[in-house]
BAMIPA-807061 format. One record per residue: x, y, z of N, C-alpha, C, CB in turn. Coordinates in steps of 0.001 Angstrom, whole numbers. Each point is the difference from the previous one (the first is absolute). Glycine has a CB too. Example, Ala and Ser with C-alpha at 12.3 -4.5 7.8 and 13.67 -1.06 7.14 Angstrom:
+---------+---------+---------+---------+----------+---------+---------+---------+---------+---------+----------+---------+
|  n.east | n.north |    n.up | ca.east | ca.north |   ca.up |  c.east | c.north |    c.up | cb.east | cb.north |   cb.up |
+---------+---------+---------+---------+----------+---------+---------+---------+---------+---------+----------+---------+
|   13190 |   -5690 |    7800 |    -890 |     1190 |       0 |     900 |    1200 |       0 |   -1892 |    -1173 |    1246 |
|    1542 |    2223 |   -1966 |     820 |     1190 |      60 |    -770 |    1090 |     730 |    1184 |     -628 |   -2145 |
+---------+---------+---------+---------+----------+---------+---------+---------+---------+---------+----------+---------+
//
This chain:
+---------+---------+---------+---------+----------+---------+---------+---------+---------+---------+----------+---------+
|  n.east | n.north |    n.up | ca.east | ca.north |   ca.up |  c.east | c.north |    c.up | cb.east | cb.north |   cb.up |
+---------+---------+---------+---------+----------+---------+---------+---------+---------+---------+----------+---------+
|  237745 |  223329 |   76597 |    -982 |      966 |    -450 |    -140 |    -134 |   -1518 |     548 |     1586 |    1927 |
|   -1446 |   -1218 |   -2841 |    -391 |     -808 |   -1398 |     148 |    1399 |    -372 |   -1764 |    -2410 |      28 |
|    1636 |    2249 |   -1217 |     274 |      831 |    -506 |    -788 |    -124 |   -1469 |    2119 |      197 |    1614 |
|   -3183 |     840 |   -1823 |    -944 |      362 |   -1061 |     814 |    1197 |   -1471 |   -2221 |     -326 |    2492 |
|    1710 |    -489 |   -3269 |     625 |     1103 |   -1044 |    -895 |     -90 |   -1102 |    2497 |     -181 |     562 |
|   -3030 |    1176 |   -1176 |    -913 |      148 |    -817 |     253 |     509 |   -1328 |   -1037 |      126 |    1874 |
|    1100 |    -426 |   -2841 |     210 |      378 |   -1447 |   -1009 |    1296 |    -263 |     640 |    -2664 |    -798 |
|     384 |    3727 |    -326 |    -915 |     1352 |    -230 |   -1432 |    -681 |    -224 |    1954 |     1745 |   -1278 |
|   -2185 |   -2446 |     496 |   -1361 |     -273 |    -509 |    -996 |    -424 |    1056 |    1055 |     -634 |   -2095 |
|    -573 |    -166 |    3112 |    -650 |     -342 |    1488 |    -113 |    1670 |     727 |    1399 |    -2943 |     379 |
|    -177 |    2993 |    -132 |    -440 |     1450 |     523 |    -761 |     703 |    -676 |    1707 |      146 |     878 |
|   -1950 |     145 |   -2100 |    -649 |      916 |    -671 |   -1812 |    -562 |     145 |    2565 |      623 |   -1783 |
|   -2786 |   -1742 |    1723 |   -1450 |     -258 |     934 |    -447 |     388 |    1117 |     244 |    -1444 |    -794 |
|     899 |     777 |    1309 |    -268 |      639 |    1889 |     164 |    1603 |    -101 |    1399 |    -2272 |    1541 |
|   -1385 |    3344 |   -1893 |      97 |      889 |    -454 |   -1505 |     120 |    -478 |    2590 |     -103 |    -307 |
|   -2887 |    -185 |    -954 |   -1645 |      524 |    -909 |   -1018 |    -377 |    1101 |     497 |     -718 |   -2885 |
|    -166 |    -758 |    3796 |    -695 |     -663 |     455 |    -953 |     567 |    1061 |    1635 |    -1427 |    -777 |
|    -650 |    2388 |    1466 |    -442 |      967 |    1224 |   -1503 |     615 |     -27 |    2519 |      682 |      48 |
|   -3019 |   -1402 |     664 |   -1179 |     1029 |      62 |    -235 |    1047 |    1023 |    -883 |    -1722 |    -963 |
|    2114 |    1890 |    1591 |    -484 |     1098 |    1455 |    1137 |    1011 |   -1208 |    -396 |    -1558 |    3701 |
|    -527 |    2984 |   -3748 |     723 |     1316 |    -530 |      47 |     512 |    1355 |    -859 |      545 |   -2569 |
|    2291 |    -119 |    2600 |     462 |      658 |    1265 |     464 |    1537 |    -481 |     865 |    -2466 |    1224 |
|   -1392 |    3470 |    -503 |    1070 |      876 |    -533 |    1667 |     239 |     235 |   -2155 |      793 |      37 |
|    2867 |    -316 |    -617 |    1097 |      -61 |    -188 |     791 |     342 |    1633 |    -575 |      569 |   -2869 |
|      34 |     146 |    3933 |     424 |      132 |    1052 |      13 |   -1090 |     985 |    -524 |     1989 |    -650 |
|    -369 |   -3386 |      75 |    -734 |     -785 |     861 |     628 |   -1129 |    -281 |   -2079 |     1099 |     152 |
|    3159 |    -832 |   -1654 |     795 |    -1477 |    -688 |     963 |    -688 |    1470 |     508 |     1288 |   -3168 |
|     -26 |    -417 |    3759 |     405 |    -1293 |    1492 |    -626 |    -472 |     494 |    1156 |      655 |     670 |
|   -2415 |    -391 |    -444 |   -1059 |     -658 |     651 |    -524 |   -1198 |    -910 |    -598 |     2233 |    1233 |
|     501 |   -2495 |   -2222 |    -485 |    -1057 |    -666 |     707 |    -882 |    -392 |   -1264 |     1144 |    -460 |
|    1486 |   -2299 |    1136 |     774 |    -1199 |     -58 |    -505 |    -904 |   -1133 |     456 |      183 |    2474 |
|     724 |    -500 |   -3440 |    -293 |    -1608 |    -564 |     745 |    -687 |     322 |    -787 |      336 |   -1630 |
|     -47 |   -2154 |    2222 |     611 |     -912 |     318 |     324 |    -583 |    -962 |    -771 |      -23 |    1699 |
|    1940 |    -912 |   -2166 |      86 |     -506 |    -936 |     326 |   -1892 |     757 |     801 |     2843 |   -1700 |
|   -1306 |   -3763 |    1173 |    -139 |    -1305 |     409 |    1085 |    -810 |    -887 |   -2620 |      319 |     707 |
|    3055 |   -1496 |     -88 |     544 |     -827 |    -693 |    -994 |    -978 |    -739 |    1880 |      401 |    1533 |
|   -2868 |    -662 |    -803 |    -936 |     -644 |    -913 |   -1273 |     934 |     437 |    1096 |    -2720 |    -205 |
|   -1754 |    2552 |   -1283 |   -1305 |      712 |     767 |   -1126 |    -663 |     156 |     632 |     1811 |    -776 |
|    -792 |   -3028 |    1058 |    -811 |     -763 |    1121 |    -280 |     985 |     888 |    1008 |    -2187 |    -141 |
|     272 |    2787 |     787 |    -278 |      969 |    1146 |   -1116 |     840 |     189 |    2015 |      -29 |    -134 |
|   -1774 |     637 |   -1359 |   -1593 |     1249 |     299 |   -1192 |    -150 |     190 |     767 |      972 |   -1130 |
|   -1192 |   -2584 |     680 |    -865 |     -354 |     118 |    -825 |    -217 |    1753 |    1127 |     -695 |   -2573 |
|    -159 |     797 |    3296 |      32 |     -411 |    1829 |    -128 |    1592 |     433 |    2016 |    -2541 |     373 |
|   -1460 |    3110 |    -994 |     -19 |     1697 |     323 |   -1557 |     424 |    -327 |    2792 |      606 |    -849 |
|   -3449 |    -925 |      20 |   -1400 |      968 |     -54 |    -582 |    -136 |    1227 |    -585 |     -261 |   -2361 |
|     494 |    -436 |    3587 |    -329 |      296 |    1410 |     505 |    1336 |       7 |     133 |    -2307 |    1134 |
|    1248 |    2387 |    -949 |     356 |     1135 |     480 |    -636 |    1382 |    -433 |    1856 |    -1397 |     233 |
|   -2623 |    1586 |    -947 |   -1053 |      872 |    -771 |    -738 |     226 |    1153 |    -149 |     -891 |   -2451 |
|    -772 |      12 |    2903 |   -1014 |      354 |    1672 |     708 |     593 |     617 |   -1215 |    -1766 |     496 |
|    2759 |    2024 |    -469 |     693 |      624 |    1191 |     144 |    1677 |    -239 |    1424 |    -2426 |     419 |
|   -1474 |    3183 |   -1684 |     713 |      836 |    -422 |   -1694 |    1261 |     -60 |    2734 |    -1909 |   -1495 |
|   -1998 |    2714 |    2795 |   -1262 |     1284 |     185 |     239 |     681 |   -1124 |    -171 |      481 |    2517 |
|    -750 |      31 |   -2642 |     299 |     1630 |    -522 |     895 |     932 |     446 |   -1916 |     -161 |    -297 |
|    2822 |    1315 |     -16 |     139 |       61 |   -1019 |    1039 |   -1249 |    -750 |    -753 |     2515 |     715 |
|    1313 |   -3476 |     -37 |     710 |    -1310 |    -813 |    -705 |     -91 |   -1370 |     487 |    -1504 |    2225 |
|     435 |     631 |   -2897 |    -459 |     -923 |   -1279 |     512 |    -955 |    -461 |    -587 |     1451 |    -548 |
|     135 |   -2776 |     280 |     683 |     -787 |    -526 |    -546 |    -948 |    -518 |    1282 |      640 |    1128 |
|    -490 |   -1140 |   -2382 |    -408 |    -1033 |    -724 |    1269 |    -845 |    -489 |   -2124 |     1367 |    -621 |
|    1317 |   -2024 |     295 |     714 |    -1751 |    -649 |      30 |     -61 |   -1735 |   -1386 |    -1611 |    2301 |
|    2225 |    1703 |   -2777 |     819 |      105 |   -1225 |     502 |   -1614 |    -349 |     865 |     2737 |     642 |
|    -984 |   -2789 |   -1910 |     134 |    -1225 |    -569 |    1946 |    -530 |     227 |   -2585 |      784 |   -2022 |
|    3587 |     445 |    2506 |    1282 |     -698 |     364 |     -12 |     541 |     872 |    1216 |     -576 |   -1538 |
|   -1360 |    1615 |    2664 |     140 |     1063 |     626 |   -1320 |     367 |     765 |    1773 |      581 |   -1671 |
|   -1766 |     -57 |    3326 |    -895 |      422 |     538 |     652 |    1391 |     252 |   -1139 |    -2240 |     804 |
|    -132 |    2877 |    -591 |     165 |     2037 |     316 |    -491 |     -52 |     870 |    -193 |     1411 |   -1739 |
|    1072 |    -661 |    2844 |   -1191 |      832 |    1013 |     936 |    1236 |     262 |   -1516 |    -2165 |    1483 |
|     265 |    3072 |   -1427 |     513 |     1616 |     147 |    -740 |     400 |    1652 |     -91 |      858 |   -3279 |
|    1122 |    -829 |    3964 |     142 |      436 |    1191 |     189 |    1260 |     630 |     503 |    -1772 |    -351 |
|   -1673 |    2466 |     -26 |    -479 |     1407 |     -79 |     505 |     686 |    1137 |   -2014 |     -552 |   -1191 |
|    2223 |     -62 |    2778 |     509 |      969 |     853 |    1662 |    -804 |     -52 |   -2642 |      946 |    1742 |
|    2843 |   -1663 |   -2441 |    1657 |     -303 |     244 |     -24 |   -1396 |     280 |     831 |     2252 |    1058 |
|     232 |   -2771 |   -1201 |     415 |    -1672 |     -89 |    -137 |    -595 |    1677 |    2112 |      366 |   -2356 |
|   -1944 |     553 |    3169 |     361 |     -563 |    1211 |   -1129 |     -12 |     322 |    2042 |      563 |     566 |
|   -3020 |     364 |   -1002 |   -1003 |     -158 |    1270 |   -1523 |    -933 |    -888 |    1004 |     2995 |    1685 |
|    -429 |   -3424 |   -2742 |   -1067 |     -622 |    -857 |     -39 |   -2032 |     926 |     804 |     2183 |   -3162 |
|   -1997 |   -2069 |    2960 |    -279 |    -1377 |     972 |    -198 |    -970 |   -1215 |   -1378 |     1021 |    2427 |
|     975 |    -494 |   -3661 |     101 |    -1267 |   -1170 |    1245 |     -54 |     -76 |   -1879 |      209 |   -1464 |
|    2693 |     560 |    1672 |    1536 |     -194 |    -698 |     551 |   -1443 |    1415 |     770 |     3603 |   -1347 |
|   -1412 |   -3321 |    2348 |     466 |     -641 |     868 |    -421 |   -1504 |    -140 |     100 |     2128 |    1274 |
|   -1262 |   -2186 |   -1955 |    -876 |    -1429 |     107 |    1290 |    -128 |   -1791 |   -3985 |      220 |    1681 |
|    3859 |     104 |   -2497 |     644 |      -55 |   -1338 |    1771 |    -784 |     540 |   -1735 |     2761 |   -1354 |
|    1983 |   -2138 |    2265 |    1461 |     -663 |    -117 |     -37 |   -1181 |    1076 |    1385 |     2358 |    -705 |
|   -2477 |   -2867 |    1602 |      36 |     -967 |     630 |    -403 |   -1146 |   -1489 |    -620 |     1332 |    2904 |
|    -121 |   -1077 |   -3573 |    -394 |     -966 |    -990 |     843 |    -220 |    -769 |   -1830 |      454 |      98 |
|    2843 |     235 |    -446 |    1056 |      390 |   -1209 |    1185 |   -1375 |     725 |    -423 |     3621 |    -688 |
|     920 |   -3992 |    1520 |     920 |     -682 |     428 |    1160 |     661 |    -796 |   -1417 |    -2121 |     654 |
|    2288 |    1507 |   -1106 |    1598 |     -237 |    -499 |    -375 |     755 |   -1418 |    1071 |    -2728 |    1251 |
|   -1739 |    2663 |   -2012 |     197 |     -574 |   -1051 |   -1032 |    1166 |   -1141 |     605 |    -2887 |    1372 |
|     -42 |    4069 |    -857 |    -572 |     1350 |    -684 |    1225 |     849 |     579 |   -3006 |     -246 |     -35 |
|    2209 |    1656 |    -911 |     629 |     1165 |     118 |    -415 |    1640 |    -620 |    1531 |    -2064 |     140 |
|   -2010 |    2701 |     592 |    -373 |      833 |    -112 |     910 |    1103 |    -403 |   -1490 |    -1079 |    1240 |
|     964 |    2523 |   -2069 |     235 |      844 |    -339 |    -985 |    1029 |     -24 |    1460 |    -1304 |    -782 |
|    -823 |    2686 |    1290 |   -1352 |     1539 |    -314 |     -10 |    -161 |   -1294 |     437 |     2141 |    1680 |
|   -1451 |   -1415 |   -2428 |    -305 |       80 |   -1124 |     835 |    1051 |    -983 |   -2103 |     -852 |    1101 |
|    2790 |    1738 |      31 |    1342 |      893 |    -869 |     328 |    -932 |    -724 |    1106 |     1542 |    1522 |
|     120 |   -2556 |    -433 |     938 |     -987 |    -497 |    -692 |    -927 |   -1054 |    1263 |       91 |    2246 |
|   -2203 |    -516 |   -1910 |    -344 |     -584 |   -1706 |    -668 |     649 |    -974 |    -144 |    -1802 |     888 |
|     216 |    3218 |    -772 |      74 |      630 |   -1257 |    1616 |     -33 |    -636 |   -2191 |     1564 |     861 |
|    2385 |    -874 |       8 |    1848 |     -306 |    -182 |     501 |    -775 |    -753 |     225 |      263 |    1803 |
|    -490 |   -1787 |   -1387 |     150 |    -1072 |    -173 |    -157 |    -144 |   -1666 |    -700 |     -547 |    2580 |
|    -926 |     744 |   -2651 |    -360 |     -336 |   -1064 |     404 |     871 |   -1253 |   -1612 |    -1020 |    1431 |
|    2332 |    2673 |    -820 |      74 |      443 |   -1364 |    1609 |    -542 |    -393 |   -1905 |     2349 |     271 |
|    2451 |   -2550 |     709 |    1227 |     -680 |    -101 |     -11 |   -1124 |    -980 |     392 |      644 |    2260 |
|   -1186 |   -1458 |   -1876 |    -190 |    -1222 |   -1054 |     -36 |      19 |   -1215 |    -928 |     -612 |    1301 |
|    -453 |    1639 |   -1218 |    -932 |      249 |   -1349 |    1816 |     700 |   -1274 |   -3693 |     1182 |    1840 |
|    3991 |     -77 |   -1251 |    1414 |      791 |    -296 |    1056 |   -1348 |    -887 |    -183 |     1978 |    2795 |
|     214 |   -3049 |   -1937 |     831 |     -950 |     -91 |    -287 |    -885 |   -1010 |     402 |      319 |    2093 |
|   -1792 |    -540 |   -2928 |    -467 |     -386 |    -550 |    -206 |     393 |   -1369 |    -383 |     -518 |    1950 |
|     438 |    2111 |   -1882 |     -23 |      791 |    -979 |     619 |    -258 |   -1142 |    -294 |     1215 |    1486 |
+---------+---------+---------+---------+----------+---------+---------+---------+---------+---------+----------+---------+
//
């Protein structure tokens, strides 16, 4: 299993980068994928035709979002998203990479 690790300053893009505003009750629901290479995201903008309303998602220059408005399980992009994803990603709610990132940002200080 690979293993992705991102520097505060990487994280701190994938972070500004976000264009889905979720409200704060909805931060589990909004997943970022993070890629080992991002060739990847480029194969993911299909997955865009897949994602109803209320879904959302987009393709980010290191990182794809999708906010899975009734929940992770029952989202059908999330389902097409991890058949495409193979080995070689890893996702997080958007709590945890806030978390993440103030952790960093803190660490940097």
């Amino acid at each position: 299993m690979p293993v992705i690790v991102r520097s505060a300053r990487e994280l701190a893009a994938i972070v500004a980068e976000n264009p889905i505003r979720a409200r704060e009750s909805d931060h589990s629901r909004l997943l970022v994928t993070f890629v080992q290479n991002t060739k990847v995201l480029s194969d993911w903008a299909s997955v865009g035709s897949q994602v109803m309303a209320p879904e959302r998602f987009a393709v980010g220059k290191s990182a794809a979002y999708l906010l899975c408005a009734n929940g992770i399980l029952e989202s059908r992009a999330w389902a097409s998203l991890l058949k495409k994803a193979g080995g070689s990603t890893t996702s997080r709610n958007w709590a945890t990479v806030l978390k993440l990132h103030a952790l960093a940002s803190a660490r940097d200080a």
